[in-house]
C-alpha positions as CSV (number, residue, x, y, z in Angstrom):
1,X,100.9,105.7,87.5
2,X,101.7,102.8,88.9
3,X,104.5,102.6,91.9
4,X,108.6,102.4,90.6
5,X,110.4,100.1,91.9
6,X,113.0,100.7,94.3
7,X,116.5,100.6,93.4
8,X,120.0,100.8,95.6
9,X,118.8,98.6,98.4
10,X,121.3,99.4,101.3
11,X,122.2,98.1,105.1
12,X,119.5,101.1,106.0
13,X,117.2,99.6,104.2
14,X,117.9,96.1,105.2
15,X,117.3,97.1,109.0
16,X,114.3,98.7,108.3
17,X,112.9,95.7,107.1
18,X,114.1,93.9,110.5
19,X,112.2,96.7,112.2
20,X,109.0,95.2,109.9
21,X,109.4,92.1,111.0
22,X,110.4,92.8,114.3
23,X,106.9,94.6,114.7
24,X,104.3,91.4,113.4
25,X,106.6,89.4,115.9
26,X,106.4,91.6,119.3
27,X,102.6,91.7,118.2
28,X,102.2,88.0,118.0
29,X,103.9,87.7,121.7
30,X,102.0,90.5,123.0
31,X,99.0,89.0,121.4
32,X,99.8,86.5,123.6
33,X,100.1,87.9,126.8
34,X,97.0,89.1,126.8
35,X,94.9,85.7,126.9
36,X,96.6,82.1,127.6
37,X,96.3,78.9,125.0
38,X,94.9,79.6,121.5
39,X,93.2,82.7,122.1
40,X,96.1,84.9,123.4
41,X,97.9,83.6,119.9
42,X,94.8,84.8,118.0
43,X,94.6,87.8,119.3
44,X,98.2,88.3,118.6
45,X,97.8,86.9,114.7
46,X,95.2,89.1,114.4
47,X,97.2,92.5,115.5
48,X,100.0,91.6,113.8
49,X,97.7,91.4,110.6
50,X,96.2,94.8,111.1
51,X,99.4,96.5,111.1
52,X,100.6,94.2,107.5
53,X,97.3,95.8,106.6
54,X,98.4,99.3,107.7
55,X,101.7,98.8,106.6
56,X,100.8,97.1,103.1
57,X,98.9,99.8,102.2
58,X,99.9,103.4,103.4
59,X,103.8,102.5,104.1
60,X,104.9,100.0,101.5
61,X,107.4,100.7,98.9
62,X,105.3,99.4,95.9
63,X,101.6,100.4,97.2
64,X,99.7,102.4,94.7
65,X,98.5,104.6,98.2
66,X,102.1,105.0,99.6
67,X,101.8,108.4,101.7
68,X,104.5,111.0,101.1
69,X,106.5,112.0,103.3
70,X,106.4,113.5,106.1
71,X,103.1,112.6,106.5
72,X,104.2,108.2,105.9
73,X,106.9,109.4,108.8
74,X,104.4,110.4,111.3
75,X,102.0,107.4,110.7
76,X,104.9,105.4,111.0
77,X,105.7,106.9,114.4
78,X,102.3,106.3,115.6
79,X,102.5,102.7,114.2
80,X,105.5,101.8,116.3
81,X,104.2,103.7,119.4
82,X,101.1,102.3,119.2
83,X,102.8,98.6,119.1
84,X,105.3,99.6,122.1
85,X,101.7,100.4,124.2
86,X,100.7,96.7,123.0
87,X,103.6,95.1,123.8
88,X,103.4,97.0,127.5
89,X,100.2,95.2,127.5
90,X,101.0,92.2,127.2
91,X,104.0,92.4,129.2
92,X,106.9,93.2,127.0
93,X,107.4,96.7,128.0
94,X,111.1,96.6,127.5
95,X,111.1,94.6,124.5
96,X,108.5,97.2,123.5
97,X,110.7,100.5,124.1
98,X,113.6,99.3,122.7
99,X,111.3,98.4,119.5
100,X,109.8,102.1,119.4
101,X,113.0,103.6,120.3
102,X,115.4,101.7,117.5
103,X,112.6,101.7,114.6
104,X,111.5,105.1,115.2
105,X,115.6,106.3,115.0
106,X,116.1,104.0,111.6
107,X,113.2,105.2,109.7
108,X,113.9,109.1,110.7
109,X,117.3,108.6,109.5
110,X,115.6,106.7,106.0
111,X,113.2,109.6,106.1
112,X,116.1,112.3,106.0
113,X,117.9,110.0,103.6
114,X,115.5,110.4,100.9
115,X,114.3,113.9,101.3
């Protein structure tokens, strides 16, 4: 059966999509921090891109493999702790908590929301 599509979008909603983007972005910088020129941007493109591949498949709202919850909650938690740890690599470790911190807190709250 194929996925439905989502209906009564709200502000929750809206920042969790922030939290998305916010997530390819602190990859891309830590990416960055870890090598200097072309290669540390690489590196950062290509992490970002692994977790829209994560994402795409296991966490998005249309995908045919969306998890259920709770088990989308914890691989969501793992995602963003496991980009906190990047961005502590490559030097962002405060942009990095706050990102863990605030994304974990929105999609618990979307989590309990739709249970």
């Amino acid at each position: 059966m194929p996925p439905q599509k989502p209906e009564d979008l709200g502000p929750l909603d809206a920042v969790a999509f922030l939290c998305e983007i916010a997530m390819v972005v602190l990859l891309v910088l830590a990416g960055h921090g870890f090598a200097d020129g072309w290669r540390g941007w690489a590196v950062g493109v290509f992490l970002a891109m692994v977790a829209v591949g994560i994402w795409a498949q296991w966490m998005a709202p249309l995908s045919v493999r969306r998890l259920d919850q709770p088990t989308r909650l914890v691989v969501q938690v793992m995602l963003f702790i496991t980009v906190a740890l990047y961005a502590a690599a490559g030097g962002l470790w405060w942009q990095g908590i706050v990102f863990a911190v605030l994304s974990i807190g929105v999609f618990v709250v979307q989590a309990a929301k739709d249970a």
